[in-house]
PyMOL CGO cylinders between C-alpha atoms (Angstrom):
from pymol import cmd
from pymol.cgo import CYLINDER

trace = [
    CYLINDER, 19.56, 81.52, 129.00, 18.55, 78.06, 128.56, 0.3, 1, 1, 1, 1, 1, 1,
    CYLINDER, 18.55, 78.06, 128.56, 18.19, 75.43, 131.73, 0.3, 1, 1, 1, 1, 1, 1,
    CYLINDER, 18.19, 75.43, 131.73, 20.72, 73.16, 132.94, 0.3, 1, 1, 1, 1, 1, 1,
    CYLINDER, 20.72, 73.16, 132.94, 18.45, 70.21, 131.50, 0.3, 1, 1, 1, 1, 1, 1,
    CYLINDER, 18.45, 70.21, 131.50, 18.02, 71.72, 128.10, 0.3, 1, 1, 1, 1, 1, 1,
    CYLINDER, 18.02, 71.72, 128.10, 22.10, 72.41, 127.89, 0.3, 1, 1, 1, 1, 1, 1,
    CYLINDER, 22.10, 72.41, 127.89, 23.24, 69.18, 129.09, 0.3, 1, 1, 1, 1, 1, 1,
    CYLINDER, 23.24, 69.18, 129.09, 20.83, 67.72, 126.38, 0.3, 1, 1, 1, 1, 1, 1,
    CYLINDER, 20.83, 67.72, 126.38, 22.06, 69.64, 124.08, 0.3, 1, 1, 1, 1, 1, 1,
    CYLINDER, 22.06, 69.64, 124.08, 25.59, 68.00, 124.33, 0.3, 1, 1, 1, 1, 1, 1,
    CYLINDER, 25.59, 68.00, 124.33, 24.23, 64.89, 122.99, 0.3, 1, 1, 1, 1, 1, 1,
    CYLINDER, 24.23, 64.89, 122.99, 23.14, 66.64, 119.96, 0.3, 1, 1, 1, 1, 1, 1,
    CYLINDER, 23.14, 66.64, 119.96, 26.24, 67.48, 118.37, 0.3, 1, 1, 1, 1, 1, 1,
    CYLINDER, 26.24, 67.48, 118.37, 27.23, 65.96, 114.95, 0.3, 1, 1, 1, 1, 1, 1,
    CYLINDER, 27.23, 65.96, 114.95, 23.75, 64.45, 113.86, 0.3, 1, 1, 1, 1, 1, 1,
    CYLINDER, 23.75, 64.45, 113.86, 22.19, 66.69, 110.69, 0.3, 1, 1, 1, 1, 1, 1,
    CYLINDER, 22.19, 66.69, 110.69, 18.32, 67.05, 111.50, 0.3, 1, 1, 1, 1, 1, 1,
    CYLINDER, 18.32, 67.05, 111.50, 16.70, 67.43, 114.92, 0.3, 1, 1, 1, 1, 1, 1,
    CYLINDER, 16.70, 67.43, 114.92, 13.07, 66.99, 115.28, 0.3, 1, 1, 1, 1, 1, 1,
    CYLINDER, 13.07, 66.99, 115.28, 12.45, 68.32, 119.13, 0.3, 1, 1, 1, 1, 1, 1,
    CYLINDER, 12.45, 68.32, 119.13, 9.12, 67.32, 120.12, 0.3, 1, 1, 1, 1, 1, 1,
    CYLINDER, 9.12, 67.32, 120.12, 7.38, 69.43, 122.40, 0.3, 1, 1, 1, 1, 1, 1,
    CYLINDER, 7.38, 69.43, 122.40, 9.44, 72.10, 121.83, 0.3, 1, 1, 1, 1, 1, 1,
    CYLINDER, 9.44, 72.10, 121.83, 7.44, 74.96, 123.75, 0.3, 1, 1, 1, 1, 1, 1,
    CYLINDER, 7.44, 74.96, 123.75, 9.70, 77.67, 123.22, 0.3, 1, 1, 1, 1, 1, 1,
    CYLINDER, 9.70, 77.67, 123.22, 11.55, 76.13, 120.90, 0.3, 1, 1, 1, 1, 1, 1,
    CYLINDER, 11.55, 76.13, 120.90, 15.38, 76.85, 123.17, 0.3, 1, 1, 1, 1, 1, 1,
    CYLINDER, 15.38, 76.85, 123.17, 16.79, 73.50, 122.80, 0.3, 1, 1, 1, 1, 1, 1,
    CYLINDER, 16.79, 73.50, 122.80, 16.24, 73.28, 118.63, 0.3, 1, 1, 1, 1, 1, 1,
    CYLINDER, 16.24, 73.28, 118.63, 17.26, 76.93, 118.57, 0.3, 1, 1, 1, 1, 1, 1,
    CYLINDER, 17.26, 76.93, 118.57, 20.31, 76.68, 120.45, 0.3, 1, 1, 1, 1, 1, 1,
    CYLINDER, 20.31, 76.68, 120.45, 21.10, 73.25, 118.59, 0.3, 1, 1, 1, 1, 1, 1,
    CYLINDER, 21.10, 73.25, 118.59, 21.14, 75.02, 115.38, 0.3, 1, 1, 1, 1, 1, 1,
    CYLINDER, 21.14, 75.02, 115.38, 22.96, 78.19, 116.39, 0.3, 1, 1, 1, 1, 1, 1,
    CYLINDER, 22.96, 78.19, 116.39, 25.84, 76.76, 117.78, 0.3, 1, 1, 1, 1, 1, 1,
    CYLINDER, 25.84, 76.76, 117.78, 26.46, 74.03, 114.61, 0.3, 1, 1, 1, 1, 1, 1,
    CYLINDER, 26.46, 74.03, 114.61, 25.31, 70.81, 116.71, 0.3, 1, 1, 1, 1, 1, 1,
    CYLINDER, 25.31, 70.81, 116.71, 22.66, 69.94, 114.12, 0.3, 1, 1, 1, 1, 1, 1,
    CYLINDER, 22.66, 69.94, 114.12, 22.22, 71.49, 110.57, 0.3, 1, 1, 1, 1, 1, 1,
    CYLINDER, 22.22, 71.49, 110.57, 18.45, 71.60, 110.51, 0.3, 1, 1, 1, 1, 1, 1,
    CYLINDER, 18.45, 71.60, 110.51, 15.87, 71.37, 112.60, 0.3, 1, 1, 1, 1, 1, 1,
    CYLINDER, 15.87, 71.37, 112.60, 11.58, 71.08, 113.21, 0.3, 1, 1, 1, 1, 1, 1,
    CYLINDER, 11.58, 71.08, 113.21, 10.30, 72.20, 116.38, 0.3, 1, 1, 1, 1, 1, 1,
    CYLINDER, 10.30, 72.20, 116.38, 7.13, 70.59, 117.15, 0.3, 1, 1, 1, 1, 1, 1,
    CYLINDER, 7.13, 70.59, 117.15, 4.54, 70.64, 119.73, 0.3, 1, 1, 1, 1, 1, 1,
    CYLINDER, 4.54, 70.64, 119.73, 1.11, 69.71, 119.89, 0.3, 1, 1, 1, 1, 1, 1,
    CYLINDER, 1.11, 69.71, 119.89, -0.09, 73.54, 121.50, 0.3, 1, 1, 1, 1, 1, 1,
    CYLINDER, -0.09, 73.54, 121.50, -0.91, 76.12, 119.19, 0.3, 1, 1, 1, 1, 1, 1,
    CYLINDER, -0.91, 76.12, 119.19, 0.17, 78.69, 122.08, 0.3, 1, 1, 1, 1, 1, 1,
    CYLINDER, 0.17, 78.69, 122.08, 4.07, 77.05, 122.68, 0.3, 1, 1, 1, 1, 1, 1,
    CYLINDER, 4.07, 77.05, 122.68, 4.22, 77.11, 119.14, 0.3, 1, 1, 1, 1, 1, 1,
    CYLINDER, 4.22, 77.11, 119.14, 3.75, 80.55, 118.36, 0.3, 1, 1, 1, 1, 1, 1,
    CYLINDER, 3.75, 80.55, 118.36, 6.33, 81.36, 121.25, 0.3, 1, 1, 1, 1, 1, 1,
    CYLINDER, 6.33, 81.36, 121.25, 8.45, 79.01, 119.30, 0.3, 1, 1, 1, 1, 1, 1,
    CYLINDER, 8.45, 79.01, 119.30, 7.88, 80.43, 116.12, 0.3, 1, 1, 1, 1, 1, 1,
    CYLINDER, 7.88, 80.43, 116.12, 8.82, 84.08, 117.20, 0.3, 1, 1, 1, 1, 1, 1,
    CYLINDER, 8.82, 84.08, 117.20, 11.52, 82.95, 119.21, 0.3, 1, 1, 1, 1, 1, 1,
    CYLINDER, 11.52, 82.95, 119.21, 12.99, 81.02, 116.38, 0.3, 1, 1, 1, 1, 1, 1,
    CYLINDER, 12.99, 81.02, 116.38, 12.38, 84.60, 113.97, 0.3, 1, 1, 1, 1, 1, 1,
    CYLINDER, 12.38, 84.60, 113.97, 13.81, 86.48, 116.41, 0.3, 1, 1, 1, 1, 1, 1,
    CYLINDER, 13.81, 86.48, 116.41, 16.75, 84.38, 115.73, 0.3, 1, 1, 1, 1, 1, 1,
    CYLINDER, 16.75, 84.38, 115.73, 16.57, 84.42, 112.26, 0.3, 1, 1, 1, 1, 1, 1,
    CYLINDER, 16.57, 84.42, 112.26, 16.82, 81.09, 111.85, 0.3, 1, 1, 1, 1, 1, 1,
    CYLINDER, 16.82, 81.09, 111.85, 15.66, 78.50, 109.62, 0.3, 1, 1, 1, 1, 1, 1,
    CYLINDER, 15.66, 78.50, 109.62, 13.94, 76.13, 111.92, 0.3, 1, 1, 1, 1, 1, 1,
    CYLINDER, 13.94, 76.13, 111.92, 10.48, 74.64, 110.88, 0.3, 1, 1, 1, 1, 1, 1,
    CYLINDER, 10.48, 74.64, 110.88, 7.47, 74.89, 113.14, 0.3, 1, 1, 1, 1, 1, 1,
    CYLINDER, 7.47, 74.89, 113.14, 5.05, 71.84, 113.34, 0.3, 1, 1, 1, 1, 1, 1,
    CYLINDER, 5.05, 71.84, 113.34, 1.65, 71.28, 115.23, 0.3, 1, 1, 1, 1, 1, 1,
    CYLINDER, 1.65, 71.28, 115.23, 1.34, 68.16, 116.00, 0.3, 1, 1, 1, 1, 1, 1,
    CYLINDER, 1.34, 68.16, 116.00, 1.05, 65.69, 118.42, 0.3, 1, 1, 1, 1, 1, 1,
    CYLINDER, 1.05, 65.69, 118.42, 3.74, 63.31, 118.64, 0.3, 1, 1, 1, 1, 1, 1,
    CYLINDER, 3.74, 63.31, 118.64, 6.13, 62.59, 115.44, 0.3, 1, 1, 1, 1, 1, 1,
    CYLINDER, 6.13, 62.59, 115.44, 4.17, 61.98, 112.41, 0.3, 1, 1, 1, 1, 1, 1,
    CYLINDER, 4.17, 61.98, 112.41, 6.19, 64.45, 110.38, 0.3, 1, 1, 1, 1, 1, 1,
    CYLINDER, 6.19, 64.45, 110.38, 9.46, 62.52, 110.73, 0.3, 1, 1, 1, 1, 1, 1,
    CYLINDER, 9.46, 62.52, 110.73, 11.12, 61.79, 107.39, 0.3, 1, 1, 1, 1, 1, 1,
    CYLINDER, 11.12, 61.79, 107.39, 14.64, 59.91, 105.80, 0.3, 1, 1, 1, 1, 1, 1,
    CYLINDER, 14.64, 59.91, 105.80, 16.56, 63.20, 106.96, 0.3, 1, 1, 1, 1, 1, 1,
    CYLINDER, 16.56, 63.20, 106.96, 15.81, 63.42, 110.59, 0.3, 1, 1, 1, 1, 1, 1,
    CYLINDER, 15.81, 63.42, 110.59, 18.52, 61.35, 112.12, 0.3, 1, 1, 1, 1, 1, 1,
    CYLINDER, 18.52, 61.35, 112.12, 17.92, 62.60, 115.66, 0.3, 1, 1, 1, 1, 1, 1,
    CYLINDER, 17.92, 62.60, 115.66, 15.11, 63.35, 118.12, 0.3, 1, 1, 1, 1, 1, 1,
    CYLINDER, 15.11, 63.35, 118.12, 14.31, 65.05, 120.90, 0.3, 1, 1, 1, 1, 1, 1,
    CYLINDER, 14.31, 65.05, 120.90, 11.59, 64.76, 124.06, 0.3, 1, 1, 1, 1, 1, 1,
    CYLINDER, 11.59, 64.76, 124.06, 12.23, 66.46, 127.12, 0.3, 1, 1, 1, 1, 1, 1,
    CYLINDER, 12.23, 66.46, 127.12, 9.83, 67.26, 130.18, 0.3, 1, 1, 1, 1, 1, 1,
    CYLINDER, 9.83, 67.26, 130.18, 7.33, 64.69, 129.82, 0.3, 1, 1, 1, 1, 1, 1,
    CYLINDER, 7.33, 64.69, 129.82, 6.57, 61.71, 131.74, 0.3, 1, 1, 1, 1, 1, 1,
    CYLINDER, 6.57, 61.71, 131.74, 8.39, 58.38, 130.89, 0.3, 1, 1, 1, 1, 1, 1,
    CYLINDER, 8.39, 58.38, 130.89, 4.52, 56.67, 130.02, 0.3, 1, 1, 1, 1, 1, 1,
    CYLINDER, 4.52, 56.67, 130.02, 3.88, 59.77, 127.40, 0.3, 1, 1, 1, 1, 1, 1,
    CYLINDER, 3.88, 59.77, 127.40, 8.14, 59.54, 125.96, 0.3, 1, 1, 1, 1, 1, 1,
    CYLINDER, 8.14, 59.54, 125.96, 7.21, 55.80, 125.57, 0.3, 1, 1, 1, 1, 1, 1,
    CYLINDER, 7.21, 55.80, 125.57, 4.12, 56.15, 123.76, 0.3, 1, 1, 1, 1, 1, 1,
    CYLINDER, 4.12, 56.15, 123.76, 5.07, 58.43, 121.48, 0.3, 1, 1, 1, 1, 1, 1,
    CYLINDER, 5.07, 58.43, 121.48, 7.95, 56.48, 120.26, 0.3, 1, 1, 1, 1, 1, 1,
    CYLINDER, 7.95, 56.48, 120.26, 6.16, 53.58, 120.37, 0.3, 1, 1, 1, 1, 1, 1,
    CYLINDER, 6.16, 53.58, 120.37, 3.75, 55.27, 117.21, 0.3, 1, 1, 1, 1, 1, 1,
    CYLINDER, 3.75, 55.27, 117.21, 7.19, 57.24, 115.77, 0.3, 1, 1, 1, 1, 1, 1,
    CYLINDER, 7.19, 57.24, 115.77, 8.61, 55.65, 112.27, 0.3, 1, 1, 1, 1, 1, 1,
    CYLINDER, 8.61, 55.65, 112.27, 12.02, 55.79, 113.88, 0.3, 1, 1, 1, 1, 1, 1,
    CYLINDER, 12.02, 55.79, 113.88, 13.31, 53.84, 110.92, 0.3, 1, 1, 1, 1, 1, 1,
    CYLINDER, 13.31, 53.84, 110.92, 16.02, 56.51, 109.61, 0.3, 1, 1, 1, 1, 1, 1,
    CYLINDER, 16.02, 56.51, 109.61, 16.73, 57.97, 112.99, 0.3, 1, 1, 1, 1, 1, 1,
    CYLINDER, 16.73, 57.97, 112.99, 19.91, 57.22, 114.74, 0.3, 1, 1, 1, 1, 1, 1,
    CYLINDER, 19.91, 57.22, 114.74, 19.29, 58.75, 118.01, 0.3, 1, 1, 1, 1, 1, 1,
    CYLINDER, 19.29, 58.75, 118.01, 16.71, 59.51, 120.83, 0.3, 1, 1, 1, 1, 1, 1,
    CYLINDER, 16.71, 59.51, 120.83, 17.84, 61.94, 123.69, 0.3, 1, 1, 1, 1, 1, 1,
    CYLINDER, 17.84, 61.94, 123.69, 14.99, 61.62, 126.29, 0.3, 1, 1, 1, 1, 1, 1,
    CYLINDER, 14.99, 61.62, 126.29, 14.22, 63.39, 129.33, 0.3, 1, 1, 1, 1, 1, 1,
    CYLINDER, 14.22, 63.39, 129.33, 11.64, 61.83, 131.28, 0.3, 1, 1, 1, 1, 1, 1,
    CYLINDER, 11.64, 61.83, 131.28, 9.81, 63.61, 134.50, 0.3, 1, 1, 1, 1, 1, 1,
    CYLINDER, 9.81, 63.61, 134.50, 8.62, 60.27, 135.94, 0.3, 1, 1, 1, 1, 1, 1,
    CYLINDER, 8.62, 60.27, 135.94, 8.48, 56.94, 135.15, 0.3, 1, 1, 1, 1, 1, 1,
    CYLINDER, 8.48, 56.94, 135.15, 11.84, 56.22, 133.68, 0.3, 1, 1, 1, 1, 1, 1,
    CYLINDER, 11.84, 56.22, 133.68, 11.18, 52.65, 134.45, 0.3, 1, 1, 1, 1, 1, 1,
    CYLINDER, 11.18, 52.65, 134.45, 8.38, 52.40, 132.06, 0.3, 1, 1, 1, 1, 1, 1,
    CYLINDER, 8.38, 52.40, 132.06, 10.18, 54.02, 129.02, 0.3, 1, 1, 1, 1, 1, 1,
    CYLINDER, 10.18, 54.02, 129.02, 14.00, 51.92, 129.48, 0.3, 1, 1, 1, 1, 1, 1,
    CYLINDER, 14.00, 51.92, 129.48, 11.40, 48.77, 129.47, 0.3, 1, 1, 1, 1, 1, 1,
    CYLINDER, 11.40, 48.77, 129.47, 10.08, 50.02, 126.17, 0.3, 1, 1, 1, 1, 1, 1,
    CYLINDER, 10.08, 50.02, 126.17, 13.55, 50.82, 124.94, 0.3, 1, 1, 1, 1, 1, 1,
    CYLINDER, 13.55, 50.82, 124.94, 15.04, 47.52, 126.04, 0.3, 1, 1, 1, 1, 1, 1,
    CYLINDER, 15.04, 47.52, 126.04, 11.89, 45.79, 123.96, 0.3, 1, 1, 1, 1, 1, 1,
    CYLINDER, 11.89, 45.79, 123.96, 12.10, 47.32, 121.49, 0.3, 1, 1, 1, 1, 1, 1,
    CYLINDER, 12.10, 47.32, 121.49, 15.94, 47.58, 119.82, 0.3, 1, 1, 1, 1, 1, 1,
    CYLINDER, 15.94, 47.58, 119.82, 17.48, 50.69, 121.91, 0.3, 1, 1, 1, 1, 1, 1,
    CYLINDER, 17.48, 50.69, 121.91, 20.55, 50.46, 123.48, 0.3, 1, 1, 1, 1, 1, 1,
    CYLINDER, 20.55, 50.46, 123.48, 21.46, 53.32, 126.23, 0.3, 1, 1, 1, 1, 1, 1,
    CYLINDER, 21.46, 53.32, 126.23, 24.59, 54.69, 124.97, 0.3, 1, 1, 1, 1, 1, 1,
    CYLINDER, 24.59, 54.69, 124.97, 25.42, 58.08, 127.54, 0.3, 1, 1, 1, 1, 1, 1,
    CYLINDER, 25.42, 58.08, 127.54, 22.77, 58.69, 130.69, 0.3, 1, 1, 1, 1, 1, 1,
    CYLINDER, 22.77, 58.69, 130.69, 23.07, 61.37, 133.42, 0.3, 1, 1, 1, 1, 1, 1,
    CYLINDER, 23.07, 61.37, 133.42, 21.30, 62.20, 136.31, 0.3, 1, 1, 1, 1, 1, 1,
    CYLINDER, 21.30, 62.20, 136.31, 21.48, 66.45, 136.93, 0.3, 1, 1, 1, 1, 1, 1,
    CYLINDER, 21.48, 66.45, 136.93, 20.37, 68.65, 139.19, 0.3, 1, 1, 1, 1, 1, 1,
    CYLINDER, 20.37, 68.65, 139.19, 18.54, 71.67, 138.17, 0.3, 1, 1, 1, 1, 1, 1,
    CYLINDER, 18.54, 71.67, 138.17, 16.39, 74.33, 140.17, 0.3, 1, 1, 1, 1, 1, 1,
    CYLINDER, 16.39, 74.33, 140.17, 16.55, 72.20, 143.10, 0.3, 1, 1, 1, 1, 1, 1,
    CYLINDER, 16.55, 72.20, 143.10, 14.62, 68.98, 141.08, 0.3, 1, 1, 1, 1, 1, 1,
    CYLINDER, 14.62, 68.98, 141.08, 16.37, 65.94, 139.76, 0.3, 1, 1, 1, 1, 1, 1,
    CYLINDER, 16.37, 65.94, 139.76, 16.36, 64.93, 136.09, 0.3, 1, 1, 1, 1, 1, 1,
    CYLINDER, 16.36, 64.93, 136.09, 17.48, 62.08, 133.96, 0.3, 1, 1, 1, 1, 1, 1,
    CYLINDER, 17.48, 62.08, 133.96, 18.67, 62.62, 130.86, 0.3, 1, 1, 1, 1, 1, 1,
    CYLINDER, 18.67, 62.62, 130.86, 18.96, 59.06, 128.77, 0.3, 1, 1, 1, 1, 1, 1,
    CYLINDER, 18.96, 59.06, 128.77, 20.28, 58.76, 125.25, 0.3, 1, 1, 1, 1, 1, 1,
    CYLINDER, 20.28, 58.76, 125.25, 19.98, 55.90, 122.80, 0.3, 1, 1, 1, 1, 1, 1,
    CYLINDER, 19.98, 55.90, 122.80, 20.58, 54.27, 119.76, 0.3, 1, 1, 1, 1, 1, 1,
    CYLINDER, 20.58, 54.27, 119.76, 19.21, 50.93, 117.69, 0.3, 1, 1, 1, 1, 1, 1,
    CYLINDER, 19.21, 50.93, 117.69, 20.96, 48.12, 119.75, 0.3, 1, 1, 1, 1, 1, 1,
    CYLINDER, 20.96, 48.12, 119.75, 20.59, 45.26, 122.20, 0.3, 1, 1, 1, 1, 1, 1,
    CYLINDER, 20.59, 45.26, 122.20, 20.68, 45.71, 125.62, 0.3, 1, 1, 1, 1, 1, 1,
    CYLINDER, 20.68, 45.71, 125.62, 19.41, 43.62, 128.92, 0.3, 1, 1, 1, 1, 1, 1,
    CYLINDER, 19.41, 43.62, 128.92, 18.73, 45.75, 132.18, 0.3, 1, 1, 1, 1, 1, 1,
    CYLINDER, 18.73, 45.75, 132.18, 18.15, 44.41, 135.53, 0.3, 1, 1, 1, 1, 1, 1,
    CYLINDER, 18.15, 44.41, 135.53, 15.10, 45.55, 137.77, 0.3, 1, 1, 1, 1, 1, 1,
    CYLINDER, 15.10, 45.55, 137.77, 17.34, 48.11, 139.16, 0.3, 1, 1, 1, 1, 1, 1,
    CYLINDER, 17.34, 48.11, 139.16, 19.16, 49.69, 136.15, 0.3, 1, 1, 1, 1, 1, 1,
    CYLINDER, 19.16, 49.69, 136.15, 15.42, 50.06, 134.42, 0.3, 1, 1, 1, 1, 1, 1,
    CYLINDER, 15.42, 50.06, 134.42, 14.62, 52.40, 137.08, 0.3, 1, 1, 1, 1, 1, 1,
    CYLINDER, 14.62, 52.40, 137.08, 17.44, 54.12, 137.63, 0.3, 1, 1, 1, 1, 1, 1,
    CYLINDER, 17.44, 54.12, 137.63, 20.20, 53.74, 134.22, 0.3, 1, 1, 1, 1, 1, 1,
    CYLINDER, 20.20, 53.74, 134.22, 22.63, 51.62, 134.28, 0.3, 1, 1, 1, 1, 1, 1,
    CYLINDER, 22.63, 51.62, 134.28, 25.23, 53.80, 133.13, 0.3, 1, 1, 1, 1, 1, 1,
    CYLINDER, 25.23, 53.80, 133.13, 23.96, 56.15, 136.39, 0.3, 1, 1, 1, 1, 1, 1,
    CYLINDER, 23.96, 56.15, 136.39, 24.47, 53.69, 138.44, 0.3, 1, 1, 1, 1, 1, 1,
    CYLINDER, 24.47, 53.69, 138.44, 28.25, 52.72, 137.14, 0.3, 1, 1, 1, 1, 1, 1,
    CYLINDER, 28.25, 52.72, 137.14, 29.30, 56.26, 137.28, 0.3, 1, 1, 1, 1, 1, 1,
    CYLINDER, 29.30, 56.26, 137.28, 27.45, 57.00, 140.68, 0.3, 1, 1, 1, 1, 1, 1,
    CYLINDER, 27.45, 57.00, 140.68, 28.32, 60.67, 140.58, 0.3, 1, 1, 1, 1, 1, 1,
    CYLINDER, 28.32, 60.67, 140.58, 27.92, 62.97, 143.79, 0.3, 1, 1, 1, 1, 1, 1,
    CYLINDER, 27.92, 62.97, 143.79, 24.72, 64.66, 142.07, 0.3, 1, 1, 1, 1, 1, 1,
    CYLINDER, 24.72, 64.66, 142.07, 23.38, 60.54, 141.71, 0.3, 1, 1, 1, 1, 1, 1,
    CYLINDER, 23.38, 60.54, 141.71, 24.44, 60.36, 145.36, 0.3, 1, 1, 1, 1, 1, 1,
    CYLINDER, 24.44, 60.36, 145.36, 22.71, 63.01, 146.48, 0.3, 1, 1, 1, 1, 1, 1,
    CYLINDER, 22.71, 63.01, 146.48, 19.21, 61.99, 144.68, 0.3, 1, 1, 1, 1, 1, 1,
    CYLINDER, 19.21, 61.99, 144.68, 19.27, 58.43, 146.06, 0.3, 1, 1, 1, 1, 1, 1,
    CYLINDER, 19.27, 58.43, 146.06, 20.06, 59.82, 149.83, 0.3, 1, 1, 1, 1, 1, 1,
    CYLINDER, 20.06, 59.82, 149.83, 17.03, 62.21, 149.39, 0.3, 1, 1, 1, 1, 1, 1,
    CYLINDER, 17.03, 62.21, 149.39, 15.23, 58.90, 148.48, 0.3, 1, 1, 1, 1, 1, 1,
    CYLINDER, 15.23, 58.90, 148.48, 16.50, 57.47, 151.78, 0.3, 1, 1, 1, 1, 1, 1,
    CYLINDER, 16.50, 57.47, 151.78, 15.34, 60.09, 153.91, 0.3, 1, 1, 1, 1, 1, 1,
    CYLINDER, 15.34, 60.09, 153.91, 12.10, 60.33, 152.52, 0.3, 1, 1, 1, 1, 1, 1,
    CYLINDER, 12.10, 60.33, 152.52, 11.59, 56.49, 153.10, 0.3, 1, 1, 1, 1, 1, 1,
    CYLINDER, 11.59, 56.49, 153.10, 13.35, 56.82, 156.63, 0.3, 1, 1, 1, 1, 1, 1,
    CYLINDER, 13.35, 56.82, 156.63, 10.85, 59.15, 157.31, 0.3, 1, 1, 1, 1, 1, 1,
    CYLINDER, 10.85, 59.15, 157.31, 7.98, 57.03, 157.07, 0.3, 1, 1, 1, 1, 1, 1,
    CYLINDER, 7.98, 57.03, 157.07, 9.44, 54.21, 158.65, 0.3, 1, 1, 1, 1, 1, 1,
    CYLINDER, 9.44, 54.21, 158.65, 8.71, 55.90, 161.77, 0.3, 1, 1, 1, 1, 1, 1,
    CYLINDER, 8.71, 55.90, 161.77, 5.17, 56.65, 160.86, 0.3, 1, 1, 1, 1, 1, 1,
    CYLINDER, 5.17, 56.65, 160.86, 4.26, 52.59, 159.82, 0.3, 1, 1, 1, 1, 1, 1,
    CYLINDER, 4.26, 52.59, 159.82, 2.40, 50.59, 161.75, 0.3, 1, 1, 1, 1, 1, 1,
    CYLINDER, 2.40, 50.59, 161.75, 2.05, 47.22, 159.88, 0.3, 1, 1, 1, 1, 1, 1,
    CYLINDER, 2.05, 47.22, 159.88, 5.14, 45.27, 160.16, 0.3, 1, 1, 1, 1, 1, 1,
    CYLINDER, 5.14, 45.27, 160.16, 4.49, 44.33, 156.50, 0.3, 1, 1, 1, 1, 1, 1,
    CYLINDER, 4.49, 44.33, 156.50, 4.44, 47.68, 154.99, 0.3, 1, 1, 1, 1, 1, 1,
    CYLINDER, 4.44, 47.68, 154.99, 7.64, 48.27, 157.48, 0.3, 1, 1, 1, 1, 1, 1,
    CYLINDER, 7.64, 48.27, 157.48, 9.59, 45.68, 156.00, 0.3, 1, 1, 1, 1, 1, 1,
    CYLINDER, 9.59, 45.68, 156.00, 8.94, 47.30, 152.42, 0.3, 1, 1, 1, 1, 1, 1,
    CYLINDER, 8.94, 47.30, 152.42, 10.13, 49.82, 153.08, 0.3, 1, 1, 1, 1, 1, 1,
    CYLINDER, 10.13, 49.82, 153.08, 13.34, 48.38, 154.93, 0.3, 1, 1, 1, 1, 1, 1,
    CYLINDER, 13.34, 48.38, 154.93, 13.98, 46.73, 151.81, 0.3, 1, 1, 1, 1, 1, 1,
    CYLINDER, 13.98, 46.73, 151.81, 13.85, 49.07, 149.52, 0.3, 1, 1, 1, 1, 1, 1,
    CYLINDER, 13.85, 49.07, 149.52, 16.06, 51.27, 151.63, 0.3, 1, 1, 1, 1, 1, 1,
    CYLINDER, 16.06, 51.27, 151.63, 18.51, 48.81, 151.58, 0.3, 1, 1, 1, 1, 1, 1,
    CYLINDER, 18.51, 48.81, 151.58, 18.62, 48.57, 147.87, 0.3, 1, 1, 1, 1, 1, 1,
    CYLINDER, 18.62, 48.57, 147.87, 19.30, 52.33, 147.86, 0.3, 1, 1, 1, 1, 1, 1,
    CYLINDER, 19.30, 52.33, 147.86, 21.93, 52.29, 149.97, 0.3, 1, 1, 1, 1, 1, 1,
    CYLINDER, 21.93, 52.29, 149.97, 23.57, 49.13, 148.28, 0.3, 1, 1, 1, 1, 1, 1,
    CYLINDER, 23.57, 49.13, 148.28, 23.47, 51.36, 144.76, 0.3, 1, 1, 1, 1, 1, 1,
    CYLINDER, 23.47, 51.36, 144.76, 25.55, 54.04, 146.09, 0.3, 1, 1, 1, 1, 1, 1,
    CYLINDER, 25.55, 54.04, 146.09, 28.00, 52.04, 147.88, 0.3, 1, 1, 1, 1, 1, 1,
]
cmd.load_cgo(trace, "trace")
């Protein structure tokens, strides 16, 4: 049964011809992809021997024709992968592996980043990506973002780098729910502050929460 992460991802997949999924581990997400007609073809990669041969008998348990690839990043990407994949890593490690990617022939990134979303829409916004669908979910009791792009322009404020600013616009009750667990964590330490410059940090950045769900 694949995650709520990997199956709202794999909405954004549909209609594109090759998926490369980098660190694939056990390969679900390219698996699923290809079973269900989203993409016609696909390379599972990771940079483990050990997730790969999960992937690998996963993927021949399936009896599918999905490619397994050690490596670490994307240096196997060709003129026929039109869409990528990274999931589950942290928004510094997304970034940098794009950032080395010939990304030439592909049309779209769906990214997942654990932390440090801010760091990879700065890199997007940099470097030709435009945001095109974003979604915050809620899955095993963590939050996730999911953010999707294509080649295009695009100019995000402070805010809408950290956050999406197509999260922010639709402000959904799971969005809600992930900035007022924000709140309380900062409310929280309010009350344990003692320097009344710290304290006023931390008012402010409260305030900006509560001003993005209102």
């Amino acid at each position: 049964m694949l995650s709520k992460r990997l199956l709202e991802s794999a909405k954004y997949l549909k209609g594109f011809n090759y998926l490369a999924d980098c660190g694939t581990d056990h390969a679900y997400l390219p698996i699923y992809a290809v079973k269900h007609g989203y993409v016609t073809h696909a390379i599972a990669s990771d940079n483990k021997q050990l997730p790969l041969n999960n992937a690998k008998k996963n993927i021949d348990s399936e009896n599918l024709d999905i490619k397994t690839v050690l490596a670490d990043g994307l240096p196997y990407l060709n003129s026929e992968i039109d869409i990528v994949s990274i999931l589950g890593m942290g928004g510094r490690l997304i970034k940098d592996i794009i950032s080395k990617a010939d990304l030439y022939h592909v049309k779209r990134l769906v990214l997942s980043p654990n932390s440090e979303a801010i760091i990879l829409r700065r890199y997007l916004e940099n470097n030709n990506f435009k945001i095109k669908h974003e979604e915050v979910i809620k899955d095993k009791n963590k939050f996730y973002q999911i953010i999707v792009c294509e080649p295009g322009i695009m100019k995000l404020t402070e805010v809408e780098l950290e956050f999406g600013p197509i999260i922010i616009k639709d402000n959904t009750k799971t969005f809600k729910e992930y900035i007022n667990k924000l709140i309380d964590k900062l409310t929280v330490a309010t009350k344990q502050v003692k320097d009344s410059k710290n304290l006023e940090i931390l008012m402010n950045r409260i305030s900006i929460l509560k001003e993005i769900i209102s």
